[in-house]
Biopython code that builds the backbone (N, CA, C, O; Angstrom):
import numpy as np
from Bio.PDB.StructureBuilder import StructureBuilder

atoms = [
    (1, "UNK", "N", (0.821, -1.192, 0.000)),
    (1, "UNK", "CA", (0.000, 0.000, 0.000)),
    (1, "UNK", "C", (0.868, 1.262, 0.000)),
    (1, "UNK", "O", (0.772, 2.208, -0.781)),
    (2, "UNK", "N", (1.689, 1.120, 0.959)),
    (2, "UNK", "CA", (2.343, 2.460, 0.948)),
    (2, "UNK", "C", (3.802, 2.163, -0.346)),
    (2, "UNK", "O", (4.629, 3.013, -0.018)),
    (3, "UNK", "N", (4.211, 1.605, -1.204)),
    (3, "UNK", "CA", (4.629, 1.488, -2.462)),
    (3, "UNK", "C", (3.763, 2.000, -3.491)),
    (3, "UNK", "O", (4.155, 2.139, -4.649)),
    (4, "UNK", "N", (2.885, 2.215, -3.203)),
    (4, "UNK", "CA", (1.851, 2.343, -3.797)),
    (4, "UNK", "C", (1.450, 3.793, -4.441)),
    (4, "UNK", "O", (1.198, 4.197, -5.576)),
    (5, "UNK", "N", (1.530, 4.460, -2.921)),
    (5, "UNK", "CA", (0.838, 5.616, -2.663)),
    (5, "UNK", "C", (2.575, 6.692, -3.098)),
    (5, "UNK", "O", (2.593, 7.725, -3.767)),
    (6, "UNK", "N", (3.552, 6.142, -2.591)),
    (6, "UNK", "CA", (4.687, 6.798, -3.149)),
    (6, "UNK", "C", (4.922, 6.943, -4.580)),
    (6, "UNK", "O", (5.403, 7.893, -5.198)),
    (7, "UNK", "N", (4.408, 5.598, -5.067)),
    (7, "UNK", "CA", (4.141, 5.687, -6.825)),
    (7, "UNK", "C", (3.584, 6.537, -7.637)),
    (7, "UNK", "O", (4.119, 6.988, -8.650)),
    (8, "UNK", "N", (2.135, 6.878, -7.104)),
    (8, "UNK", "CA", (1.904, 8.046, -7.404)),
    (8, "UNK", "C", (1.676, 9.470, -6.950)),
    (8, "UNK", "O", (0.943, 10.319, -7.456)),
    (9, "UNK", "N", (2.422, 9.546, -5.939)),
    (9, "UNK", "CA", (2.882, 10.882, -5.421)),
    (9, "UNK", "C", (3.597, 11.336, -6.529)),
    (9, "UNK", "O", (3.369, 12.432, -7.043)),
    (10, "UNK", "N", (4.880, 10.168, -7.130)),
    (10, "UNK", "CA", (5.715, 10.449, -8.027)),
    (10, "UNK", "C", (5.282, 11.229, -9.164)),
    (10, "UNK", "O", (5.569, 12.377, -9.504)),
    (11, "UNK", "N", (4.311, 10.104, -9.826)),
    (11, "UNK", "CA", (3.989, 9.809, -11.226)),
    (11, "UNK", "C", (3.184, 11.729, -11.294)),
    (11, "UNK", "O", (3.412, 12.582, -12.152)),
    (12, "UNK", "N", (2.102, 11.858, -9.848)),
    (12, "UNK", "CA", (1.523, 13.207, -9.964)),
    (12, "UNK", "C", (2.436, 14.584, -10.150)),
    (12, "UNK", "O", (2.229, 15.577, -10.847)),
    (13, "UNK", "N", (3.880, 14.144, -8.963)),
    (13, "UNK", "CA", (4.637, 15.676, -9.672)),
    (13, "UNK", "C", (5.574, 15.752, -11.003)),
    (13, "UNK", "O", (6.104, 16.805, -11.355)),
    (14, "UNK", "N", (5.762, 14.172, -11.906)),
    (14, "UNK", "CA", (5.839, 14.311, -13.021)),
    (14, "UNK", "C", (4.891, 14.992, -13.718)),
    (14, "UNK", "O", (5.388, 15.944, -14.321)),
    (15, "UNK", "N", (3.852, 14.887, -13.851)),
    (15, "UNK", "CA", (2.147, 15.085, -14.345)),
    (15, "UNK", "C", (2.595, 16.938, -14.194)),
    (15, "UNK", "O", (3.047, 17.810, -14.937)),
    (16, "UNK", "N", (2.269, 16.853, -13.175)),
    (16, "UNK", "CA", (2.460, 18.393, -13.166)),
    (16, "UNK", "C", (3.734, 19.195, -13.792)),
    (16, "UNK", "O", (3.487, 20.224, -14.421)),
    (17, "UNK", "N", (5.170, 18.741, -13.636)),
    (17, "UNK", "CA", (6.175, 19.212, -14.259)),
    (17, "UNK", "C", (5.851, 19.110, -16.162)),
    (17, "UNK", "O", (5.935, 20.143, -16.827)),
    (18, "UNK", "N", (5.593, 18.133, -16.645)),
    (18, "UNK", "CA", (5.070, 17.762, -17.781)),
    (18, "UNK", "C", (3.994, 19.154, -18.370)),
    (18, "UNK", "O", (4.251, 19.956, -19.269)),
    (19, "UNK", "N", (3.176, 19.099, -17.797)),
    (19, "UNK", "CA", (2.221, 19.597, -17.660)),
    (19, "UNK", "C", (2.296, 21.691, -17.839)),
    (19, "UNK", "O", (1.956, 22.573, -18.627)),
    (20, "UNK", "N", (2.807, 21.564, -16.837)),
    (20, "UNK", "CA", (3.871, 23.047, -16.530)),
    (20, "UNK", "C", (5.063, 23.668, -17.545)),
    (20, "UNK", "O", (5.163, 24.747, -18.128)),
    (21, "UNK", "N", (5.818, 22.614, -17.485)),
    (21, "UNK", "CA", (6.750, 22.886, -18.151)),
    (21, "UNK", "C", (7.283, 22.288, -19.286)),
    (21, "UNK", "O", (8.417, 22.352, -19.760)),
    (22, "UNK", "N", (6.036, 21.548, -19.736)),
    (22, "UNK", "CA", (6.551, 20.823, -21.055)),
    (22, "UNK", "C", (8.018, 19.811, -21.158)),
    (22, "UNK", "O", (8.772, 19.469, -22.069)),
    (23, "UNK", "N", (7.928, 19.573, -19.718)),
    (23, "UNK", "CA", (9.424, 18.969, -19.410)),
    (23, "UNK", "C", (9.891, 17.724, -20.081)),
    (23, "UNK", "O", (11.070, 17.437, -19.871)),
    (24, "UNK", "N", (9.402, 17.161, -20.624)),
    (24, "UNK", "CA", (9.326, 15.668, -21.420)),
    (24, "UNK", "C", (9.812, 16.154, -22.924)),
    (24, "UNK", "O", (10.398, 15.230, -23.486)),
    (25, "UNK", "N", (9.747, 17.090, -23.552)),
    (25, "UNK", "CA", (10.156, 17.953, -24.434)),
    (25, "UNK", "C", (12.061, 18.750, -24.634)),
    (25, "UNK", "O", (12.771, 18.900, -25.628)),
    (26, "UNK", "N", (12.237, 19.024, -23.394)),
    (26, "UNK", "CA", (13.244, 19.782, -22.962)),
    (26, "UNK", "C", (14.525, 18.946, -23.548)),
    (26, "UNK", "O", (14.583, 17.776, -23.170)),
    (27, "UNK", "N", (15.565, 19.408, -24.430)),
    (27, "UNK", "CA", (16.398, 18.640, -25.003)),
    (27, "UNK", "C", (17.961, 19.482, -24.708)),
    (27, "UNK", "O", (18.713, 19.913, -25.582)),
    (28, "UNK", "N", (18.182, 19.559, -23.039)),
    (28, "UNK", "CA", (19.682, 20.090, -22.760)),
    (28, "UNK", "C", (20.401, 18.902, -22.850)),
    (28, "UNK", "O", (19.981, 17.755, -22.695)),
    (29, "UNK", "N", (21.822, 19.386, -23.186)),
    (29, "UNK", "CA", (22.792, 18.138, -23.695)),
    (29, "UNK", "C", (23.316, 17.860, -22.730)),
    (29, "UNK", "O", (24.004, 16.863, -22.949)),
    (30, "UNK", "N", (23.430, 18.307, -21.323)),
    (30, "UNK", "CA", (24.487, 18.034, -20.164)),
    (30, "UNK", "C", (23.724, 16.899, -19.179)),
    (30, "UNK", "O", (22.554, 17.263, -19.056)),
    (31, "UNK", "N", (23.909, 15.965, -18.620)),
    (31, "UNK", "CA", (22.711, 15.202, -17.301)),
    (31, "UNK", "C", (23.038, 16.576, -15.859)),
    (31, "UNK", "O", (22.218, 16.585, -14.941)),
    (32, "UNK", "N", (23.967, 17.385, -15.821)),
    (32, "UNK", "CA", (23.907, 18.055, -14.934)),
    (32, "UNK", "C", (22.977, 19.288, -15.218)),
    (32, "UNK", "O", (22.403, 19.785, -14.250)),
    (33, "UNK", "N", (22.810, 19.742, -16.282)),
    (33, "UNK", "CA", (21.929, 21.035, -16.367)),
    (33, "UNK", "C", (20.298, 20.812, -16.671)),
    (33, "UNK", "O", (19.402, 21.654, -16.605)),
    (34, "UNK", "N", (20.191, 19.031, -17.116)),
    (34, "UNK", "CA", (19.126, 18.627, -16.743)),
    (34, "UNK", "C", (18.786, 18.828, -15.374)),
    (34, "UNK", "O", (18.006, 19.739, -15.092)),
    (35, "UNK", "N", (19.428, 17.854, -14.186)),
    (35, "UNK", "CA", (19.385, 17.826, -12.999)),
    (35, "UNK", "C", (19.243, 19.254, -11.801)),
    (35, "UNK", "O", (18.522, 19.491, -10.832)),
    (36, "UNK", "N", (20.362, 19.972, -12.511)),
    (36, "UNK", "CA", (20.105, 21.902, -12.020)),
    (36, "UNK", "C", (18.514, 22.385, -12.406)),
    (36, "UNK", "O", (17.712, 22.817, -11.578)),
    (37, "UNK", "N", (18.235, 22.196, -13.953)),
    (37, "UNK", "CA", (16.878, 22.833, -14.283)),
    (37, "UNK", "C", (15.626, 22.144, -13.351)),
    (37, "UNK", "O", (14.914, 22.852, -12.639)),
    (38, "UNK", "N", (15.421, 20.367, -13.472)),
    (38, "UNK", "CA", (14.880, 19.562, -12.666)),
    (38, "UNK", "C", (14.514, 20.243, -11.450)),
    (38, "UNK", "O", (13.334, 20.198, -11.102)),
    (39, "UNK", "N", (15.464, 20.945, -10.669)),
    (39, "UNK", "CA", (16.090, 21.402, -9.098)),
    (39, "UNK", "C", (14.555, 22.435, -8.868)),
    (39, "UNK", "O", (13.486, 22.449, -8.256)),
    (40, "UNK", "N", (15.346, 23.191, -9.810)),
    (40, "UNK", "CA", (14.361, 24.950, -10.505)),
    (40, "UNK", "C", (13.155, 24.509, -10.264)),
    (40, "UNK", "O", (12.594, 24.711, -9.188)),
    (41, "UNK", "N", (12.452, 23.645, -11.562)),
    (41, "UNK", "CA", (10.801, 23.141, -11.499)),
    (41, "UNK", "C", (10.570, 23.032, -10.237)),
    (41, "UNK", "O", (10.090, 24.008, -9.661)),
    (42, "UNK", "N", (10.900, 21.617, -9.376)),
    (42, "UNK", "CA", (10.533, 21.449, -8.741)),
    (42, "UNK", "C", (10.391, 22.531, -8.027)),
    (42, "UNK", "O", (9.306, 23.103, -8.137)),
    (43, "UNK", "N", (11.342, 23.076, -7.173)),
    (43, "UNK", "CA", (11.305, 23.983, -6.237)),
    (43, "UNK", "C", (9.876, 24.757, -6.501)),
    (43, "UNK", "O", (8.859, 24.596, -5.825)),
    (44, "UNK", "N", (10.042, 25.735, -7.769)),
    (44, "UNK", "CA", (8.589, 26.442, -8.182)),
    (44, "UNK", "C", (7.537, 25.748, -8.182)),
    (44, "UNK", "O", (6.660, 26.457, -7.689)),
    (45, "UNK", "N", (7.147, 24.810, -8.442)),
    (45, "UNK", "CA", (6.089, 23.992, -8.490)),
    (45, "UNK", "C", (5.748, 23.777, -6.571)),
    (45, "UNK", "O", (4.601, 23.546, -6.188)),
    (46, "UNK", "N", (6.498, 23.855, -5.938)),
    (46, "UNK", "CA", (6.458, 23.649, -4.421)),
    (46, "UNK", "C", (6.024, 24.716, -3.990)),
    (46, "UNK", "O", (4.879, 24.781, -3.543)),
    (47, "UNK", "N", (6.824, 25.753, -4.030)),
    (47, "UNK", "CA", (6.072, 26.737, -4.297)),
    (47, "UNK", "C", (5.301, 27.556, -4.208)),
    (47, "UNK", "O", (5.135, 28.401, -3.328)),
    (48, "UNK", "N", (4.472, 27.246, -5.646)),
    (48, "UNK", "CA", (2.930, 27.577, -6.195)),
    (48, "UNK", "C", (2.164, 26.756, -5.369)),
    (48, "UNK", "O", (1.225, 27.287, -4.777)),
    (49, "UNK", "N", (2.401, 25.429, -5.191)),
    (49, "UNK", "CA", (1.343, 24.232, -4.375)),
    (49, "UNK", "C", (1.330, 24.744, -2.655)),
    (49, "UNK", "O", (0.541, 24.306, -1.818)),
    (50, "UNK", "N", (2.071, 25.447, -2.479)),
    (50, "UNK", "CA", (1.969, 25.417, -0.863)),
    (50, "UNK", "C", (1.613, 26.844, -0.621)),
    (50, "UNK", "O", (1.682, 27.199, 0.556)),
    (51, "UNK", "N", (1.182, 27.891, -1.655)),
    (51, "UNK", "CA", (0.774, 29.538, -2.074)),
    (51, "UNK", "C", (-0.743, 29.109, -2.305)),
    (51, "UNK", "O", (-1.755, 29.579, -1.785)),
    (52, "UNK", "N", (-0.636, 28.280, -3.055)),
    (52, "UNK", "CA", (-2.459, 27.428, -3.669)),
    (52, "UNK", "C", (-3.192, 26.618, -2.463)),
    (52, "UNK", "O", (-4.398, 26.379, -2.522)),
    (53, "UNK", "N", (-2.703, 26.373, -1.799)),
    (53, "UNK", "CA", (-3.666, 25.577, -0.603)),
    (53, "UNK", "C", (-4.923, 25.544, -0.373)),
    (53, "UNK", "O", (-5.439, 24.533, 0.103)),
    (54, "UNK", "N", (-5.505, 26.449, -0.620)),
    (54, "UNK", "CA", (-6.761, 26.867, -0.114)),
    (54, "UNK", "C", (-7.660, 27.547, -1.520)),
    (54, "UNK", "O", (-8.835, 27.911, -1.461)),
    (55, "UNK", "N", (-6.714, 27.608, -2.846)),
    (55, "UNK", "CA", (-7.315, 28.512, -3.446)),
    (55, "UNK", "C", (-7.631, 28.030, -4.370)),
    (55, "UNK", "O", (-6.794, 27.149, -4.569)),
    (56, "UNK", "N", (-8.587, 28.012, -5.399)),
    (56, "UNK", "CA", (-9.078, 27.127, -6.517)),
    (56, "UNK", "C", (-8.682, 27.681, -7.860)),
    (56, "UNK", "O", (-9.436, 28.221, -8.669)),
    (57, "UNK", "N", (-7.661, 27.513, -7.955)),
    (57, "UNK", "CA", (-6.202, 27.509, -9.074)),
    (57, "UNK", "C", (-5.581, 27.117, -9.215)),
    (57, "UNK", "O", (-4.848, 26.954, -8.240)),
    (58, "UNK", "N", (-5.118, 26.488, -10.592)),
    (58, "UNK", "CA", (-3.835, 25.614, -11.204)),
    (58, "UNK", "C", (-2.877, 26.121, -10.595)),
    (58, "UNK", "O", (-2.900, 27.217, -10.036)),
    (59, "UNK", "N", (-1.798, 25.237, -10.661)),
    (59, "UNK", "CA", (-0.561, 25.514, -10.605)),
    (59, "UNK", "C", (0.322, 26.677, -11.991)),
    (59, "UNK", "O", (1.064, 27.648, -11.843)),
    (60, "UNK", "N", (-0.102, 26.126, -13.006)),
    (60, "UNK", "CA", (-0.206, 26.551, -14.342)),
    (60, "UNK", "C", (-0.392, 28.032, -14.344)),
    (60, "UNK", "O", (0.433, 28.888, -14.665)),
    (61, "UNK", "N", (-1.957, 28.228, -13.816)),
    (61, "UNK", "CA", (-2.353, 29.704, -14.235)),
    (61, "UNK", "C", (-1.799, 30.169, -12.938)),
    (61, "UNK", "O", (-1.757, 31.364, -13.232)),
    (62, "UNK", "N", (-1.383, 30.127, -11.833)),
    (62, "UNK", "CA", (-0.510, 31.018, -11.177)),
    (62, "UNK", "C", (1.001, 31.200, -10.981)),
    (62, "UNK", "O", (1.554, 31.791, -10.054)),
    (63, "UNK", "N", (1.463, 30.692, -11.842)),
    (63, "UNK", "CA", (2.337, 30.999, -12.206)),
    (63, "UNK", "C", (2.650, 31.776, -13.207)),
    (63, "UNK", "O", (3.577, 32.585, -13.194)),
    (64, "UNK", "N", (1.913, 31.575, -14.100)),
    (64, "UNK", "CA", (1.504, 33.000, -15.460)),
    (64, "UNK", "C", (0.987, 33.734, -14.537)),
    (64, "UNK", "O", (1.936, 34.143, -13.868)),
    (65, "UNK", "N", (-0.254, 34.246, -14.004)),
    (65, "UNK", "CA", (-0.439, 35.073, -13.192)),
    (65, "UNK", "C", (1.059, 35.846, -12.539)),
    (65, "UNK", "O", (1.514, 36.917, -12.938)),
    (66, "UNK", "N", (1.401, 35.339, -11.901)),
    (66, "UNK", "CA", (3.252, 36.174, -11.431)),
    (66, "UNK", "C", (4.178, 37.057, -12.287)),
    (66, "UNK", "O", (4.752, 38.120, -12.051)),
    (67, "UNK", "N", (4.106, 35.930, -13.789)),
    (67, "UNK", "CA", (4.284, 36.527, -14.780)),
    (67, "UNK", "C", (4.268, 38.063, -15.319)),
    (67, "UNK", "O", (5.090, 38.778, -15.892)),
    (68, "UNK", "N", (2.508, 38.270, -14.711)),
    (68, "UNK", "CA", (2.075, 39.563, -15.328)),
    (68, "UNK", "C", (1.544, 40.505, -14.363)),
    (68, "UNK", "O", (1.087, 41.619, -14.618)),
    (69, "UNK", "N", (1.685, 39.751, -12.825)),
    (69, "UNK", "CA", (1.400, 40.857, -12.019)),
    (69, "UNK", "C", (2.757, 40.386, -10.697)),
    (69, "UNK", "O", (2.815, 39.423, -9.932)),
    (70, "UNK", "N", (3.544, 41.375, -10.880)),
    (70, "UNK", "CA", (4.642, 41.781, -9.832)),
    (70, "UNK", "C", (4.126, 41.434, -8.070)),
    (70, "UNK", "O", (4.676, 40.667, -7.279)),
    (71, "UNK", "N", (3.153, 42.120, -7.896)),
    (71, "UNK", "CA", (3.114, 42.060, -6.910)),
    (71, "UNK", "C", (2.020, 40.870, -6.388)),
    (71, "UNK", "O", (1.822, 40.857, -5.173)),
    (72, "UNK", "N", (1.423, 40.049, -7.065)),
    (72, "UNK", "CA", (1.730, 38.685, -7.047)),
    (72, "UNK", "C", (2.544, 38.128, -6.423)),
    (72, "UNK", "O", (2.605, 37.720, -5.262)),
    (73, "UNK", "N", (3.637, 38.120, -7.839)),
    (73, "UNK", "CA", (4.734, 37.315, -7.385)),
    (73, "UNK", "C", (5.785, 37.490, -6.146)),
    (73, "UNK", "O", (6.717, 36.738, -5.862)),
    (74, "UNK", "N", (5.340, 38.798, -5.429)),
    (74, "UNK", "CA", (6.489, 39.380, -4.323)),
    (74, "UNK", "C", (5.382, 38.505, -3.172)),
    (74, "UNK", "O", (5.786, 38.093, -2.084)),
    (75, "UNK", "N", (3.440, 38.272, -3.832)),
    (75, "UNK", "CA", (3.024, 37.273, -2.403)),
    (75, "UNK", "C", (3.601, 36.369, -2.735)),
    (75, "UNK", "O", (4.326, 35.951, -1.833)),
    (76, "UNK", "N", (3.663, 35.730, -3.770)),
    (76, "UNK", "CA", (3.662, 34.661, -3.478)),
    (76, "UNK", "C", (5.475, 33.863, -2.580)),
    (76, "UNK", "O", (5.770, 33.058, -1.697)),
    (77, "UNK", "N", (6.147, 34.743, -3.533)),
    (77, "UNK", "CA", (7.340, 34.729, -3.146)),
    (77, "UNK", "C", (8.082, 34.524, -1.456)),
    (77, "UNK", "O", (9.002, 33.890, -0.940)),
    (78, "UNK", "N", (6.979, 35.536, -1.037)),
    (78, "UNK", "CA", (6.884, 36.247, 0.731)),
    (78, "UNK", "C", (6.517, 34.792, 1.418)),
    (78, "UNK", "O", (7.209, 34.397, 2.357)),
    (79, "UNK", "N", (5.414, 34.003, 0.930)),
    (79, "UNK", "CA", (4.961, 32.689, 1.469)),
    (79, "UNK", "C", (6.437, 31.438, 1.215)),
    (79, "UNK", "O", (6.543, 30.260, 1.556)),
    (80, "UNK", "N", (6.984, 31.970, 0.793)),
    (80, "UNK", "CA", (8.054, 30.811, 1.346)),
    (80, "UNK", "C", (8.276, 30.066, 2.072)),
    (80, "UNK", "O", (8.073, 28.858, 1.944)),
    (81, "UNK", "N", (8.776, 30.656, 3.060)),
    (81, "UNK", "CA", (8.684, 30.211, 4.413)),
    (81, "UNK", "C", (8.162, 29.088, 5.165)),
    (81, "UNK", "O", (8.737, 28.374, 5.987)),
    (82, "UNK", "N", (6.946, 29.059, 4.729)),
    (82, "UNK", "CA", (6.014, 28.132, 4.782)),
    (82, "UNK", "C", (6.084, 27.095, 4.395)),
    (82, "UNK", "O", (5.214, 26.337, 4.825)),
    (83, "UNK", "N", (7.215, 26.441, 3.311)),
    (83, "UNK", "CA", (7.077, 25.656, 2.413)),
    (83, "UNK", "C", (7.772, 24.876, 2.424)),
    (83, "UNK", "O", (8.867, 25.254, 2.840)),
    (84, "UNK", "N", (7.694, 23.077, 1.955)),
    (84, "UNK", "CA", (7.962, 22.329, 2.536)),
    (84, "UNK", "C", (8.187, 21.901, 0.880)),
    (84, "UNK", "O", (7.270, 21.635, 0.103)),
    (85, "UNK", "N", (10.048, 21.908, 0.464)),
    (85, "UNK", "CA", (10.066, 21.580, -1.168)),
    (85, "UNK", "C", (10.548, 20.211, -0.820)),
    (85, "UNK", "O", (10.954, 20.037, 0.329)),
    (86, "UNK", "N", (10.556, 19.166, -1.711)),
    (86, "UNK", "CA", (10.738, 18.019, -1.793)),
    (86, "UNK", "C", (11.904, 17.756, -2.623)),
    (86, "UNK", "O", (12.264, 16.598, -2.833)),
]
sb = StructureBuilder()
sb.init_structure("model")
sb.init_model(0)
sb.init_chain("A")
sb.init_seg("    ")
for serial, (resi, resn, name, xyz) in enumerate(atoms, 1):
    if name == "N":
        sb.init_residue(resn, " ", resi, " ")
    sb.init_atom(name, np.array(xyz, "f"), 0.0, 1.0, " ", f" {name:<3s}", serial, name[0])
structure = sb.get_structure()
């Protein structure tokens, strides 16, 4: 059961990186600047998910959202703290 449930914990923050960042696409030539960029997603994706808790929004559209409003991104940014990256 709990093999299980780790399986798709996984498979979901692939889903979302995929999803986000078209990451299945991404064609850097180094395994280290894969692994550095990898670092990046995740982290942001942690993030947005622990800024989103309560709020009924993609991961996706708030992150474009940040994009185009600054002070957005200085909340969302500010909620750090809080956050528990994997």
């Amino acid at each position: 059961m709990l093999y299980t449930r780790k399986h798709w914990e996984i498979e979901s923050m692939h889903h979302i990186l995929d999803v986000t960042y078209d990451e299945d696409r991404c064609k850097l030539l180094t395994r280290r600047a894969q692994e550095n960029l990898n670092i990046f997603r995740k982290t942001g994706v942690s993030i947005h998910r622990n800024y989103l808790k309560e709020k009924k929004q993609t991961i996706k559209s708030s992150m474009f959202n940040c994009l185009l409003n600054d002070n957005l991104l200085l909340e969302v940014i500010g909620n750090i703290t809080n956050c528990n990256i994997r």
